[in-house]
N, C-alpha and C positions, 0 to 999 in steps of 0.2 A: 436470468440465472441459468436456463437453461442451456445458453450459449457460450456461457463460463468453463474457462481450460481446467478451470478446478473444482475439484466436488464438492458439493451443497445438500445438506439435508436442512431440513425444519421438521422439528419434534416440541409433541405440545405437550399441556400439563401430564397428560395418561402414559408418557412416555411411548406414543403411536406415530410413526416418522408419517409426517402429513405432506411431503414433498421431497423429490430428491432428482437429481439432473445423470445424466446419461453418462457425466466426469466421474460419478461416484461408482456405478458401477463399472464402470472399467478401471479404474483404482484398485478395487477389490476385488473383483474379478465375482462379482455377483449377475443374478442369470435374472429371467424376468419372472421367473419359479419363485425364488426367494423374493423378490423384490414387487412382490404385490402388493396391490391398494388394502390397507390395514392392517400392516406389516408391522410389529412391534418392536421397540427396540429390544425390549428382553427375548423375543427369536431372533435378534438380528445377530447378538453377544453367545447365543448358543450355537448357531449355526457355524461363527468364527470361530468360536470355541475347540466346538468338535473336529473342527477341520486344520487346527494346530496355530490359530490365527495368535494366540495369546501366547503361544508357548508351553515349555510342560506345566503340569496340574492338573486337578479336578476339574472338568466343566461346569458345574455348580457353582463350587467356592469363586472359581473365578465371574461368571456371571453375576454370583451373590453379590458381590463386591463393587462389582461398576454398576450395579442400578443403583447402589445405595448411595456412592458417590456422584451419580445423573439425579436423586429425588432430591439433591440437597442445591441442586440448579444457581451452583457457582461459574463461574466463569473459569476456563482451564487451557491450556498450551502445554501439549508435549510431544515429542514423537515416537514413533512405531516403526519398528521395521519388520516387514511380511516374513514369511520361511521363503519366501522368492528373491528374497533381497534387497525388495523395494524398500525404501525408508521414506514413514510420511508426517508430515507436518500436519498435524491438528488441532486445529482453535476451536473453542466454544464458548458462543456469547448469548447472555442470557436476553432473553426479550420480556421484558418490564409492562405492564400496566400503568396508565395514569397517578395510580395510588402505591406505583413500587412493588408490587408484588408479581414475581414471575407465572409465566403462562406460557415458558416453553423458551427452546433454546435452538439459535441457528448453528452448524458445526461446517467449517471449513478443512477441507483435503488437500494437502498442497504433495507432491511428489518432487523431495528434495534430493535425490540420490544420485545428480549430476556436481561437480562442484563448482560453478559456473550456471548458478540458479538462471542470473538475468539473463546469462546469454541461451539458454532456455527457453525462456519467457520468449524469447524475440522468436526466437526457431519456430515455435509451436506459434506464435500467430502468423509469421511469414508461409509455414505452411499449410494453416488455415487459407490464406488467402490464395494461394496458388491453386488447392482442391475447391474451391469456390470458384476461381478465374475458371477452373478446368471444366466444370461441371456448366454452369454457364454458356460458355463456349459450345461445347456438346448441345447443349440444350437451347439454343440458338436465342437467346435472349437477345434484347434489345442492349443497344452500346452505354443507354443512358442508366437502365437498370445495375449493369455488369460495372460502370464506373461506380455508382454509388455502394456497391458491396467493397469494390476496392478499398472505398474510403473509410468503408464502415470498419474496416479489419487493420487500416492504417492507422485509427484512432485508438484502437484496442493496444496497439504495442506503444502507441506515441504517451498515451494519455494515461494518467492516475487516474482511477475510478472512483478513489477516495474524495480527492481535491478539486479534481480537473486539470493541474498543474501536468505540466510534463514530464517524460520521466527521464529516467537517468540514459536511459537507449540514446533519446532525441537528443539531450543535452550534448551530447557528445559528437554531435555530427553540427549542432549549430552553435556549439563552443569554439569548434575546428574553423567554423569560415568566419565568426568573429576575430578570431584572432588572425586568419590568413588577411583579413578586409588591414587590420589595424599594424599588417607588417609591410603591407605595400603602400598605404597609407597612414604615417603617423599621427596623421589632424584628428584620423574617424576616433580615437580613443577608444579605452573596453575598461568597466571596469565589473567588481564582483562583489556580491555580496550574500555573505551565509546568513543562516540563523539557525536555532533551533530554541523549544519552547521549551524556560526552565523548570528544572523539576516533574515533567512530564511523567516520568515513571509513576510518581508519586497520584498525578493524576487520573491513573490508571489505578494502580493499587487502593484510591481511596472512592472513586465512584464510578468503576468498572471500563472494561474497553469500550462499548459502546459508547458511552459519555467521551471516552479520550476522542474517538472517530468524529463527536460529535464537533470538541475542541479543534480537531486537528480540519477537518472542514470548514470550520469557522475563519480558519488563520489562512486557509488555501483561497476563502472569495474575497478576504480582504486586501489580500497580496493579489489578485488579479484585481482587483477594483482600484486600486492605488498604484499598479505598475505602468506604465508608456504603455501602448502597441508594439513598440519596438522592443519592449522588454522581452528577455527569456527566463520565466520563472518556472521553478524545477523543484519538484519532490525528489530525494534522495531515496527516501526510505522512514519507515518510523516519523519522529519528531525532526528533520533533519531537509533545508530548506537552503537555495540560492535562489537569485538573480542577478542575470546577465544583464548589464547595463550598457548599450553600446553609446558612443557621443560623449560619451558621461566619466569625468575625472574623480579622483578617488573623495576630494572633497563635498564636488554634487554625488556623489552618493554614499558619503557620510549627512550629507543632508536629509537623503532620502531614508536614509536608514531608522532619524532619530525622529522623522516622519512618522513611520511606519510602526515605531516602537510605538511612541505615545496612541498611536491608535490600536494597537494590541492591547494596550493597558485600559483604552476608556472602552472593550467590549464589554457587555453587559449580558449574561446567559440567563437562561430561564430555567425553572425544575429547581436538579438537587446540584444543577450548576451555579446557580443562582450566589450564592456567597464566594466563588472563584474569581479572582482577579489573576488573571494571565501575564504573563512576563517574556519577553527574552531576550536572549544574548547574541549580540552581532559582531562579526569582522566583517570589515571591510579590504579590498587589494587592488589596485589600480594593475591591466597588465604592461607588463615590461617588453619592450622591444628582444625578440630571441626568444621568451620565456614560454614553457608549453603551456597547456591547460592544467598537468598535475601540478609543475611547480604553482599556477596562477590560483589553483584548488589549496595548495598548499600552504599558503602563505593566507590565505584568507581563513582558511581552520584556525593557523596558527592565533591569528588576534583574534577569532571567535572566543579560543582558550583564554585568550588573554580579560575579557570581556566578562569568564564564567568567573575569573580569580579576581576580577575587581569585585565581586560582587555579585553578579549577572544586573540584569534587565538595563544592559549600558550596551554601548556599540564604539567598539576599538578598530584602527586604522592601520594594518600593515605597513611597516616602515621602507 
């Protein structure tokens, strides 16, 4: 975590931040003054306080108020924007005991004030990896050592941390040569196939985000466990899933799809997942000769939609 672009704290039941990574204070612009080992959250609220972090009002009233709303160790999402103009995205998810009972909550910092998040995402690890190549170099490492950092910072923009699935960056560069392989070649085929998992909000809203992460991991190793080698399967975002199917006509993966369904349906969760039976809804698109990757994205949404208004937990075929 400590090598995460985005800041991390962990605060336990005493509301005492028992961990926090190097993204968080420079997000906030917090020094190693403030930021000492047994550091409370109620000084952390006064400190922002005083210093205009919350806006006009009382420093009190306002600290009064978000401890009361942090001892009730809900789960929360909203944003902030600094007096510098920063605007940031913050999650907090509660961390559970065996027996359900909170013991402390992890809070994520995301810095969303570009608008063009992912292309973002990709800038700041491409130029992670360039001050690592650099330093490296300098430092006269070894060629085997300096490649495997490479690799390590090329999985960090490639890869969902959630699923392991790929992300929408990669998709887009090995969408491009699927489709360039399938215009020079009409034999090799391409086809595609979305999903997402229905009612997902709802599974959020009834047994919290971590449980969804949990769901949503569960659906990302069985989709690599059932896809080809040659498959490209792809995290969107949220609940929101393709594969790239190369060889493969819109029928074989309508097959593969109603595959894949039935094995979403026969998972079996443990806890307070445990009575949840999963669903979801697929389109299917075969690519066309001429057609980009949005229209080939686009016509697969569309019978995804098609797929929610039958019903959901059905997989419909682009015409």
């Amino acid at each position: 975590m400590q090598c995460m672009p985005v800041g991390v704290t962990i605060i336990d039941s005493a509301l005492t931040l028992r961990f926090w990574n190097d993204a968080f204070c420079r997000l906030l612009d917090l020094s190693d003054e403030v930021m000492r080992p047994g550091v409370t959250l109620q000084e952390l609220f006064y400190f922002n306080a005083r210093r205009g972090e919350f806006g006009p009002g009382n420093p009190d009233d306002q600290v009064e108020e978000r401890i009361r709303l942090s001892r009730l160790f809900r789960p929360h999402h909203f944003t902030r924007t600094r007096p510098n103009g920063t605007v940031l995205d913050i999650t907090g998810r509660v961390i559970q005991s065996a027996d359900g009972g909170a013991f402390g909550f992890v809070t994520i910092y995301q810095n969303v004030t570009l608008e063009h998040q992912h292309e973002q995402h990709l800038l700041a690890a491409n130029k992670e990896l360039q001050v690592a190549y650099d330093d490296l170099k300098l430092a006269q490492i070894g060629y085997a050592a300096m490649e495997e950092d490479r690799r390590r910072y090329y999985q960090m923009a490639v890869r969902d941390p959630l699923t392991g699935l790929f992300t929408r960056y990669y998709m887009e560069d090995a969408a491009a040569r699927l489709i360039e392989l399938h215009e020079r070649n009409q034999s090799t085929l391409l086809a595609l196939l979305a999903f997402d998992i229905d009612h997902f909000k709802g599974i959020n809203d009834t047994y919290g985000h971590l449980s969804g992460d949990i769901v949503l991991c569960q659906v990302g190793a069985l989709l690599s466990q059932l896809s080809r080698r040659t498959d490209v399967g792809v995290r969107f975002g949220g609940d929101e899933f393709a594969v790239f199917q190369p060889g493969v006509n819109d029928k074989e993966c309508m097959a593969f799809a109603e595959r894949f369904r039935a094995a979403i349906n026969a998972i079996q969760f443990d806890g307070n997942l445990s009575e949840l039976k999963l669903t979801i809804s697929v389109g299917v698109a075969e690519h066309r000769i001429g057609e980009s990757l949005t229209d080939l994205l686009s016509r697969a949404d569309t019978a995804l939609y098609e797929a929610k208004r039958g019903g959901r937990n059905c997989a419909r075929k682009a015409p």
